[in-house]
Backbone and ligand atoms as CSV (ligand in chain L), in Angstrom:
chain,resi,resn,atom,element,x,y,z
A,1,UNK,N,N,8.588,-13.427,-20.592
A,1,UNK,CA,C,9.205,-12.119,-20.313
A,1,UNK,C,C,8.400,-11.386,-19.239
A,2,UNK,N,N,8.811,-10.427,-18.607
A,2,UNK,CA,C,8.487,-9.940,-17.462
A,2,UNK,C,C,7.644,-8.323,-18.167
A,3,UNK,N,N,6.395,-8.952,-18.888
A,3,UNK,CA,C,5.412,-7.622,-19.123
A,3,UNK,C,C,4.596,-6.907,-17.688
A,4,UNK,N,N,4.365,-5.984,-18.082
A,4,UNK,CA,C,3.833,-5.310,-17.326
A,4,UNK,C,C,2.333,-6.215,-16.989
A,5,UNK,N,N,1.902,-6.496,-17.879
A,5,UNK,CA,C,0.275,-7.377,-17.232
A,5,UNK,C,C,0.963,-8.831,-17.020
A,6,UNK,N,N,1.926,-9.431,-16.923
A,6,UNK,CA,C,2.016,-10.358,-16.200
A,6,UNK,C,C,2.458,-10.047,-14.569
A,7,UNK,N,N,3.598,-8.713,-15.160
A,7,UNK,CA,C,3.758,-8.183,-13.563
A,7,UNK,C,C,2.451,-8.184,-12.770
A,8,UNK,N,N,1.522,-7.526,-13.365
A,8,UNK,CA,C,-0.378,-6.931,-12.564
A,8,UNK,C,C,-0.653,-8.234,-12.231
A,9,UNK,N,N,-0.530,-9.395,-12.851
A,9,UNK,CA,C,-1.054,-10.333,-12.697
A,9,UNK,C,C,-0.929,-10.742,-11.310
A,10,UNK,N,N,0.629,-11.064,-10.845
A,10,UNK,CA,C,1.435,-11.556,-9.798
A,10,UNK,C,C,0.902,-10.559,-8.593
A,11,UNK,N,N,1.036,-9.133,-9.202
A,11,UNK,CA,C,0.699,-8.541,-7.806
A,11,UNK,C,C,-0.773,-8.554,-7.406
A,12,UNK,N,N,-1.349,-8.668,-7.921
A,12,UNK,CA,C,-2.645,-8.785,-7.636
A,12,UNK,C,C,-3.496,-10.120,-7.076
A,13,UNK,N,N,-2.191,-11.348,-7.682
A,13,UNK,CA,C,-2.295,-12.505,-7.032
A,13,UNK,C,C,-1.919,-12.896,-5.312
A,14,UNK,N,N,-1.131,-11.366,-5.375
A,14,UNK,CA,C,-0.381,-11.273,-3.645
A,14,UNK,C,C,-1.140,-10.478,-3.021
A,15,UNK,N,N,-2.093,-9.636,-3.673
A,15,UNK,CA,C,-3.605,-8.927,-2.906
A,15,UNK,C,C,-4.654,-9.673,-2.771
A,16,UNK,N,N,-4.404,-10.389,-3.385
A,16,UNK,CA,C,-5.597,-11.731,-3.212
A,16,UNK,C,C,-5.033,-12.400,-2.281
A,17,UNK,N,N,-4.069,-13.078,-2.152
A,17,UNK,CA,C,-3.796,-13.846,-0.789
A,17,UNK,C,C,-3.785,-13.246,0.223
A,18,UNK,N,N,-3.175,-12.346,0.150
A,18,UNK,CA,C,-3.232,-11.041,1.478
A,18,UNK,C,C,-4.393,-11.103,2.557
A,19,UNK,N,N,-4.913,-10.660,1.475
A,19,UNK,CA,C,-6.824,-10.069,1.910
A,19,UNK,C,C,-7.230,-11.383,2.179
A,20,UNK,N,N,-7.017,-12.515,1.300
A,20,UNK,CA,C,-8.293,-14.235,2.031
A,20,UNK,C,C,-7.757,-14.203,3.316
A,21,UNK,N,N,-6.096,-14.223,3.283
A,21,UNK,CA,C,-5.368,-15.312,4.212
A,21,UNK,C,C,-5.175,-14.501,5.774
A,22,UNK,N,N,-5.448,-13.085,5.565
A,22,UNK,CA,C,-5.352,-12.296,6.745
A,22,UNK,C,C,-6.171,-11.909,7.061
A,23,UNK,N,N,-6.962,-11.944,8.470
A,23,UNK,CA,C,-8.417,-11.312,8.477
A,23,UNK,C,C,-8.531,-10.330,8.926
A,24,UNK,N,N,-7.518,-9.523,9.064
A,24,UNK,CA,C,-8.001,-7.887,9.609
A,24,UNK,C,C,-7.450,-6.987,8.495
A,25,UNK,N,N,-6.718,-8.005,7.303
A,25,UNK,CA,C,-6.334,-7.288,6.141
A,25,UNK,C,C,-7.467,-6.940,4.864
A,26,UNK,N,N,-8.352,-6.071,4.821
A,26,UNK,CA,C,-9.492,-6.004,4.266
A,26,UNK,C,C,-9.447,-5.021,2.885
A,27,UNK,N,N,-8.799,-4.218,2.688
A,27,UNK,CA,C,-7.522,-3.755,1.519
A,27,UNK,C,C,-6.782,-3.639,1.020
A,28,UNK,N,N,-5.848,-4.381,0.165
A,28,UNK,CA,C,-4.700,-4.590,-0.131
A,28,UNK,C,C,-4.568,-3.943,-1.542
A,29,UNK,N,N,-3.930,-2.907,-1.541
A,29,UNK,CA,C,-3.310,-2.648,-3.000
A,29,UNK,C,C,-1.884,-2.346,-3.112
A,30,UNK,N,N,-1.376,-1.951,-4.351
A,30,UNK,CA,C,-0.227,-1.399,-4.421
A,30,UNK,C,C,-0.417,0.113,-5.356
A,31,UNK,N,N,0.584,1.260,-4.691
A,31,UNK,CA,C,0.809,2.156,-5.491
A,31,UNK,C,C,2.091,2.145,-6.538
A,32,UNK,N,N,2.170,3.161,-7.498
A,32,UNK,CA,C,3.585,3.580,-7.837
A,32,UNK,C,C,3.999,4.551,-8.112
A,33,UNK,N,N,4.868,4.963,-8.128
A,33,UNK,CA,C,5.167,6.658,-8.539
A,33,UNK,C,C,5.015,6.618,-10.276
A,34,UNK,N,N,4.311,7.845,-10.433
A,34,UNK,CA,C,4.551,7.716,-12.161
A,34,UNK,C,C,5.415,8.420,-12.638
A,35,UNK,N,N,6.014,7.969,-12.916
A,35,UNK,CA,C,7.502,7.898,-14.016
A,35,UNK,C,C,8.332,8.795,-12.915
A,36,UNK,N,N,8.282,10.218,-13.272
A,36,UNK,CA,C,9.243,11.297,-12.852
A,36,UNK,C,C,8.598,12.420,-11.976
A,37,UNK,N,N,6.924,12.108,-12.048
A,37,UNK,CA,C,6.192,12.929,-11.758
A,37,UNK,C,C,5.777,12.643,-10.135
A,38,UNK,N,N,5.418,13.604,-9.295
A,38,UNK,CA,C,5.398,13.553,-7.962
A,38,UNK,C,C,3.846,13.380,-7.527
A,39,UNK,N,N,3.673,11.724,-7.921
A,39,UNK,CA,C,2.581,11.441,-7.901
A,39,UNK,C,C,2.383,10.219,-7.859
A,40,UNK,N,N,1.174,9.198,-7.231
A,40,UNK,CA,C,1.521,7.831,-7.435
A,40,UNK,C,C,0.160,7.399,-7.991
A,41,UNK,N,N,0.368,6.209,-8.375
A,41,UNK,CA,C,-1.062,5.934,-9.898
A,41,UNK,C,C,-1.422,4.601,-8.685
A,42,UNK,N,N,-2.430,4.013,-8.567
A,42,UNK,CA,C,-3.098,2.950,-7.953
A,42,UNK,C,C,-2.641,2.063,-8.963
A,43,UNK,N,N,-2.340,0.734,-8.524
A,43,UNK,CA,C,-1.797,-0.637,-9.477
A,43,UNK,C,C,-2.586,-1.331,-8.994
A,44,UNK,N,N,-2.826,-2.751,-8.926
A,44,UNK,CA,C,-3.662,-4.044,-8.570
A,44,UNK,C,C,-3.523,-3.833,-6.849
A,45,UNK,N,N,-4.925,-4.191,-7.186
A,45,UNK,CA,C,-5.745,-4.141,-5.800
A,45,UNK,C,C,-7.022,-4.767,-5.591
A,46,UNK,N,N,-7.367,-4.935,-4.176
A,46,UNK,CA,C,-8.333,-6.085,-4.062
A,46,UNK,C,C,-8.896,-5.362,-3.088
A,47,UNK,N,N,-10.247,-5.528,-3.033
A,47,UNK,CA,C,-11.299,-4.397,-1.692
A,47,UNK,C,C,-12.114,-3.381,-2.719
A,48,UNK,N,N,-12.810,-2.953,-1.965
A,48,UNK,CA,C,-13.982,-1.520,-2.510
A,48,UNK,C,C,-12.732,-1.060,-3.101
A,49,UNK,N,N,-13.817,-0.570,-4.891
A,49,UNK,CA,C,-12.992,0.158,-5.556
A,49,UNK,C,C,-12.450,1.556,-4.710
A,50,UNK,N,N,-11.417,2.412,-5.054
A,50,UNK,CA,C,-11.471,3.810,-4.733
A,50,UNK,C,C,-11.363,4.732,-5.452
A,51,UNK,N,N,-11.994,5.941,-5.023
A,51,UNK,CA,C,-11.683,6.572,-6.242
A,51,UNK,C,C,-10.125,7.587,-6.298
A,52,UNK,N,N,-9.510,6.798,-4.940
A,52,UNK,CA,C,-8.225,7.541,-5.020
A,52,UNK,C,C,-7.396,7.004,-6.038
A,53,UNK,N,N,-7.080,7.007,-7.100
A,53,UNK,CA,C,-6.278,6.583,-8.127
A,53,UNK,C,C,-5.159,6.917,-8.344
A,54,UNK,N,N,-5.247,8.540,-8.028
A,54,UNK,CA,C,-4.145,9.285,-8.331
A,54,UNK,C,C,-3.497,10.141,-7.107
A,55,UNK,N,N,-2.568,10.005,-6.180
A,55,UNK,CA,C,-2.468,10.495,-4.885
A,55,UNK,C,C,-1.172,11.829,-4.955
A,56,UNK,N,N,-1.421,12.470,-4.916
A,56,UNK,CA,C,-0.115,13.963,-4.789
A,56,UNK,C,C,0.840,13.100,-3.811
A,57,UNK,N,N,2.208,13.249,-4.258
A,57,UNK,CA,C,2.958,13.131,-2.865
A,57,UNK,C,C,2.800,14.427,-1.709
A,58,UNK,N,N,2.885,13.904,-0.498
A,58,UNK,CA,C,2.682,14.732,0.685
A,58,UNK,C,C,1.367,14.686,0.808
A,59,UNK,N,N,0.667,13.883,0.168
A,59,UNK,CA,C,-0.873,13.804,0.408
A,59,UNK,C,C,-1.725,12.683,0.994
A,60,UNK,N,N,-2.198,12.380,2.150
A,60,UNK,CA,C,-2.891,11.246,2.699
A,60,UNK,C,C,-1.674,10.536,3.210
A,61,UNK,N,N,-1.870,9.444,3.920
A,61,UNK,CA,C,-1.049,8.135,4.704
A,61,UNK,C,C,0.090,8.033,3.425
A,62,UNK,N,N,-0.500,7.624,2.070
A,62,UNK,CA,C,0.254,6.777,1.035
A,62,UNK,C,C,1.404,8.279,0.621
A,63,UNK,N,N,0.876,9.156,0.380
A,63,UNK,CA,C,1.311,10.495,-0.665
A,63,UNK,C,C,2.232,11.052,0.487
A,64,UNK,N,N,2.208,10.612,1.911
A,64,UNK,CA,C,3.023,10.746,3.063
A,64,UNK,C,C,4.700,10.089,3.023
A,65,UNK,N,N,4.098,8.552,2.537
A,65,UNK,CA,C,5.267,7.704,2.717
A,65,UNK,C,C,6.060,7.983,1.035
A,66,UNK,N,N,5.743,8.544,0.601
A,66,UNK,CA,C,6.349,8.775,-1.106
A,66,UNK,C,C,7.500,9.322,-0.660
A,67,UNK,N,N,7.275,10.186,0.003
A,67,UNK,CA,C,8.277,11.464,0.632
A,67,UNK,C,C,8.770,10.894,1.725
A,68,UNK,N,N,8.587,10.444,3.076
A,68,UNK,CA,C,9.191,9.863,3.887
A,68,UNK,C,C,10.284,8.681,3.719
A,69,UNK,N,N,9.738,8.084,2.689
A,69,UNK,CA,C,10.355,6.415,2.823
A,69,UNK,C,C,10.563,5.808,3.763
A,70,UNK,N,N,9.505,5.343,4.627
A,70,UNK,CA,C,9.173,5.023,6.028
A,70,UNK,C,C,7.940,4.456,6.056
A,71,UNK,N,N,7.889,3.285,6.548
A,71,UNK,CA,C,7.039,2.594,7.062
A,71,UNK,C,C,5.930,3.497,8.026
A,72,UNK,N,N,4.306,3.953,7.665
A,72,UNK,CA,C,3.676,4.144,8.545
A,72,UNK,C,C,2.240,3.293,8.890
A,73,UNK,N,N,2.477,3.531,10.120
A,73,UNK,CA,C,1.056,2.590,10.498
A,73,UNK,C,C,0.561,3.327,11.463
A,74,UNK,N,N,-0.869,3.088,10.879
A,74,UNK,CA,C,-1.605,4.316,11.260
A,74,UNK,C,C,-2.350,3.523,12.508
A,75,UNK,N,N,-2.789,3.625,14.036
A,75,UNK,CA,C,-3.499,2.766,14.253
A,75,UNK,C,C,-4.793,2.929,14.477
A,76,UNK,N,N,-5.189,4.354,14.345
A,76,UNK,CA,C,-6.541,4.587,14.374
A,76,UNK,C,C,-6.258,5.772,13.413
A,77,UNK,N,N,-7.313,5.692,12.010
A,77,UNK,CA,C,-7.176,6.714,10.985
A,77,UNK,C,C,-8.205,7.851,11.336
A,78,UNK,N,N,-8.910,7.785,12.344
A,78,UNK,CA,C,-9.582,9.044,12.705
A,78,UNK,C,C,-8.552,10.103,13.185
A,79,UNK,N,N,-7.785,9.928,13.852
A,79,UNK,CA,C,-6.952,10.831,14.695
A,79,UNK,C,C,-6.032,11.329,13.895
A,80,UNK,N,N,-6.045,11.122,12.369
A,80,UNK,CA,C,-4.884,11.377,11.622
A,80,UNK,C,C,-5.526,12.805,11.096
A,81,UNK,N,N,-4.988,13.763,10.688
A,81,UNK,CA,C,-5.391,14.875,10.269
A,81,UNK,C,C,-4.805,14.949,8.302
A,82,UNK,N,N,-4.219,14.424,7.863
A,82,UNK,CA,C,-3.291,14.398,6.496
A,82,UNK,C,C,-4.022,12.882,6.539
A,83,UNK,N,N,-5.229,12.456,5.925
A,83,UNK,CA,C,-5.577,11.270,5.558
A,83,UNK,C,C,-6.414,11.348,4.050
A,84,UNK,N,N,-6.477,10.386,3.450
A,84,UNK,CA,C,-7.482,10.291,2.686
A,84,UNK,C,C,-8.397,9.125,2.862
A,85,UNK,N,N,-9.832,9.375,3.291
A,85,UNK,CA,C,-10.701,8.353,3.454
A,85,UNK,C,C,-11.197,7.698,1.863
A,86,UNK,N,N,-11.036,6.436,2.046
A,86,UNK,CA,C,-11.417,5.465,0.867
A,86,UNK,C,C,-12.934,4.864,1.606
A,87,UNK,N,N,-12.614,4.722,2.407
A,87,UNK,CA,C,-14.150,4.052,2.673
A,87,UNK,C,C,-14.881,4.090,4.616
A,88,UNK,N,N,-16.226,4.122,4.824
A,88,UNK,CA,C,-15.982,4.805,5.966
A,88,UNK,C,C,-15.862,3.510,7.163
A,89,UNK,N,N,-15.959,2.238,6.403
A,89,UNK,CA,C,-15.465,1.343,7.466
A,89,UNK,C,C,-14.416,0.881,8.055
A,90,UNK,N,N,-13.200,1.812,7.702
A,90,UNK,CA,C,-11.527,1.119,7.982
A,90,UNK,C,C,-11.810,2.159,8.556
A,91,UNK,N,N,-10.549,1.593,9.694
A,91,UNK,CA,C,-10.367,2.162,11.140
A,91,UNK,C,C,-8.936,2.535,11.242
A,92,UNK,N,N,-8.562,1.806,10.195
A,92,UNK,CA,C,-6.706,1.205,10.767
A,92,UNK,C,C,-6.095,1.190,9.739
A,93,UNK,N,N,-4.453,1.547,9.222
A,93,UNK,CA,C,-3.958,1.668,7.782
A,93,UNK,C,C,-2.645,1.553,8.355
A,94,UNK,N,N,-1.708,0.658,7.034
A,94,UNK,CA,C,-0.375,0.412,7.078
A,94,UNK,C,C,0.226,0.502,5.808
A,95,UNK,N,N,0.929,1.359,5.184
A,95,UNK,CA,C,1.672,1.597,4.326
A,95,UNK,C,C,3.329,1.541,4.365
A,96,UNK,N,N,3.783,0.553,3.839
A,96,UNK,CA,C,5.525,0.354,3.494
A,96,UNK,C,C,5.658,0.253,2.263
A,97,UNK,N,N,6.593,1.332,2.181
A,97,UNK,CA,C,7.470,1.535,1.053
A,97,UNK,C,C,8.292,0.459,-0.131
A,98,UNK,N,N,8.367,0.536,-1.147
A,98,UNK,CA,C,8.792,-0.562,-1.919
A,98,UNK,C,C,10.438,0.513,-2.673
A,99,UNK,N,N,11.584,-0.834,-2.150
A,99,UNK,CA,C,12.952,0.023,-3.180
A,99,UNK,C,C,13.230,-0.557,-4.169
A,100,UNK,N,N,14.077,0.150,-5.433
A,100,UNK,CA,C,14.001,-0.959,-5.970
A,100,UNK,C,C,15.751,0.568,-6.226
A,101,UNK,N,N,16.882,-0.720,-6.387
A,101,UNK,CA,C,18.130,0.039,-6.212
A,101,UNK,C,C,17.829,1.668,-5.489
A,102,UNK,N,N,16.878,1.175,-3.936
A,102,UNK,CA,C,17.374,2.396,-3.165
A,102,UNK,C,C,16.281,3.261,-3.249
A,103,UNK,N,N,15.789,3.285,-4.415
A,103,UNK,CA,C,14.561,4.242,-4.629
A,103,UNK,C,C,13.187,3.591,-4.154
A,104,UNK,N,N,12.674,4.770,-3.752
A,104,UNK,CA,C,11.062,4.359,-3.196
A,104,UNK,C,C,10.326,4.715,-4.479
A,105,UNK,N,N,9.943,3.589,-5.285
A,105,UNK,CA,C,9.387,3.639,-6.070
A,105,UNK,C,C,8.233,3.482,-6.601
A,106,UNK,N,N,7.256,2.751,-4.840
A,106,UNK,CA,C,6.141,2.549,-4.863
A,106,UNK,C,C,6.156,1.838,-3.299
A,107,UNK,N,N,4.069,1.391,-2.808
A,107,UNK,CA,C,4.570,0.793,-2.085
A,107,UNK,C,C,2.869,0.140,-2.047
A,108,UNK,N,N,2.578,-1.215,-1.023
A,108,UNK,CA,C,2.095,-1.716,-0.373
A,108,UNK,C,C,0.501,-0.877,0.825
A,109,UNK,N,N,-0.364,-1.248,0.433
A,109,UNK,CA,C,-1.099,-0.065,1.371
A,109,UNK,C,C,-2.436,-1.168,1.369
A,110,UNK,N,N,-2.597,-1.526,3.155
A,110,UNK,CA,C,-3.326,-2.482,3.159
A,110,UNK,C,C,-4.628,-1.383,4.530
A,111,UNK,N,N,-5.626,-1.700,4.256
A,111,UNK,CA,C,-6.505,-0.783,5.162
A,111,UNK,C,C,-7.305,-2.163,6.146
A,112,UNK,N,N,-7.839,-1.596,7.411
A,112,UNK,CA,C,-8.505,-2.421,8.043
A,112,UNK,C,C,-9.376,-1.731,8.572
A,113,UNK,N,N,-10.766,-2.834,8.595
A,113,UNK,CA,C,-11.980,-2.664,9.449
A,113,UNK,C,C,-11.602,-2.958,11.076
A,114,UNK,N,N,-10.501,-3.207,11.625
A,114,UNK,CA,C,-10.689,-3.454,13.125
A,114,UNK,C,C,-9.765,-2.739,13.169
A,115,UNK,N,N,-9.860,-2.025,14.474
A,115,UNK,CA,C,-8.991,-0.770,15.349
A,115,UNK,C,C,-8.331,-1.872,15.636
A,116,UNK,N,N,-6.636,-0.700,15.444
A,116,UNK,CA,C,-5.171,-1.048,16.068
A,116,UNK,C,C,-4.824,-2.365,15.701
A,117,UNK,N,N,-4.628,-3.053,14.797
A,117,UNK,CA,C,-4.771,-4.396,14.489
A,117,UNK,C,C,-3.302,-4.768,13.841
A,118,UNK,N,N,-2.572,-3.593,13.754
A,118,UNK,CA,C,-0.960,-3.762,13.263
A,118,UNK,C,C,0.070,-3.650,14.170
A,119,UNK,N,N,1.112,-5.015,14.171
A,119,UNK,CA,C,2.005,-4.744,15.267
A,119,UNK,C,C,3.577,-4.855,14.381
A,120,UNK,N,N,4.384,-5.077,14.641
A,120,UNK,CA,C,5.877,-5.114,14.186
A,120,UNK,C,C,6.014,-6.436,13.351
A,121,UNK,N,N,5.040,-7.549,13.905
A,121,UNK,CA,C,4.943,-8.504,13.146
A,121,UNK,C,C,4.544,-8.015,11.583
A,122,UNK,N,N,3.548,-7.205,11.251
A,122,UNK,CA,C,3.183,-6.612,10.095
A,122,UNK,C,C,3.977,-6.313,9.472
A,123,UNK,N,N,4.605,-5.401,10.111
A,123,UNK,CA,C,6.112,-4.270,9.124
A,123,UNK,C,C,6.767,-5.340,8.483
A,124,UNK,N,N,7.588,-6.019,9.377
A,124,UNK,CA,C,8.526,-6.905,8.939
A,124,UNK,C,C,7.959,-8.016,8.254
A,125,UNK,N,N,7.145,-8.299,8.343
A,125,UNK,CA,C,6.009,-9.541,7.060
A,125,UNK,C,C,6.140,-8.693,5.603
A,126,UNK,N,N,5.620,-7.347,5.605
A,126,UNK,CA,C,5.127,-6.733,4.825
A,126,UNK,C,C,6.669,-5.733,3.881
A,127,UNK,N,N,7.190,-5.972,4.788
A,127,UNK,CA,C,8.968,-5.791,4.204
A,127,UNK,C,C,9.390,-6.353,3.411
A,128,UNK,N,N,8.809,-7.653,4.200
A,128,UNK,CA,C,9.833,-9.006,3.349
A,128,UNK,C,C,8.930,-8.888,1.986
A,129,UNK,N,N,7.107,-9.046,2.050
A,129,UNK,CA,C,6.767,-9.115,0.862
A,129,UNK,C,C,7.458,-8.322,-0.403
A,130,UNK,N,N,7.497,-6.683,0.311
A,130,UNK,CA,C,7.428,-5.723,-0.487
A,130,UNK,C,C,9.363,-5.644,-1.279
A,131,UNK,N,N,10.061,-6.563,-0.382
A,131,UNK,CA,C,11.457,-6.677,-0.978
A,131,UNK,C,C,11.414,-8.198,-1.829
A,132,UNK,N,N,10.316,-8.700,-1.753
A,132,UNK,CA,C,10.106,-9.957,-2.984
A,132,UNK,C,C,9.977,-9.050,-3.881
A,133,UNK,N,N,8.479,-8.624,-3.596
A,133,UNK,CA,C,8.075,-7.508,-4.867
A,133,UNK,C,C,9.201,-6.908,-5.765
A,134,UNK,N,N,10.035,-6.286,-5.508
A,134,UNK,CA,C,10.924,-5.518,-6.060
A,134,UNK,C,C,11.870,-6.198,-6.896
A,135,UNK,N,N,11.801,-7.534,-6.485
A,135,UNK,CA,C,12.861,-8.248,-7.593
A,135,UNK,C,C,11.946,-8.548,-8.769
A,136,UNK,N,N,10.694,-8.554,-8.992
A,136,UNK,CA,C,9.354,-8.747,-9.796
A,136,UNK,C,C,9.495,-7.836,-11.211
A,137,UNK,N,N,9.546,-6.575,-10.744
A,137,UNK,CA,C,9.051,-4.776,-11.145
A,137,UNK,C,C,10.135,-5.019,-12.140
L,1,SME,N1,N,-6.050,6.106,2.964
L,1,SME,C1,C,-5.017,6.369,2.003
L,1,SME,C2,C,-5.578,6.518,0.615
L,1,SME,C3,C,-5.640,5.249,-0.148
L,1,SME,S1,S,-6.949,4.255,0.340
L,1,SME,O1,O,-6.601,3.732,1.712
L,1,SME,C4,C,-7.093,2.953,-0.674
L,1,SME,C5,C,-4.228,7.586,2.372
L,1,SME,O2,O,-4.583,8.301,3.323
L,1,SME,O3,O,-3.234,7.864,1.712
């Protein structure tokens, strides 16, 4: 049956490949919205712990795309003014949204140590993952 810690299991098995198999992919987690509340909880993830766990929507890159439902990629996170720093060696951040019947219900948020390192190839890689994902949840 499709429990919730077998779900963690799987996704965390796709933050693990992420992060070996890509080398400028150096954070990989997933968020989700909790329940009804305008807020998203950190799920399985791979990289320096953070202590962002709990993100306001409209808050940072991730608490951005809650509300947008839009793919953002950040390519240099200094220049961003609405960020939340997790750690001071990423340079670079890409967050896409996850639907599941339509709703953004969570999403994908991978950070990097090398400047500008995300191109269209990303989005659409990270689409396709994040629309596997959703048949999972
Ligand atoms: N940088 C994110 C916060 C999450 S950490 O990258 C893990 C943001 O600005 O929303």
């Amino acid at each position: 049956t499709n429990t919730k810690k077998a779900t963690n299991e799987r996704l965390f098995a796709i933050c693990k490949l992420l992060e070996n198999q890509i080398v400028y992919y150096n954070w990989v987690g997933f968020y989700f919205r909790n329940g009804d509340k305008e807020e998203l909880i950190l799920g399985p993830y791979v990289g320096e712990p953070t202590e962002h766990t709990i993100i306001p929507f409209g808050k940072g890159i991730c608490g951005q795309v809650a509300v947008s439902n839009k793919n953002f990629v950040v390519p240099d996170v200094s220049a961003q003014d609405n960020y939340i720093a997790c750690s001071i060696t990423v340079k670079a951040e890409i967050v896409i949204p996850i639907f599941v019947n339509g709703k953004n219900i969570g999403q994908i948020d991978i950070d990097s140590n090398t400047p500008d390192p995300f191109s269209e190839k990303d989005e659409h890689f990270l689409e396709f993952v994040c629309n596997e994902v959703s048949k999972i949840l």
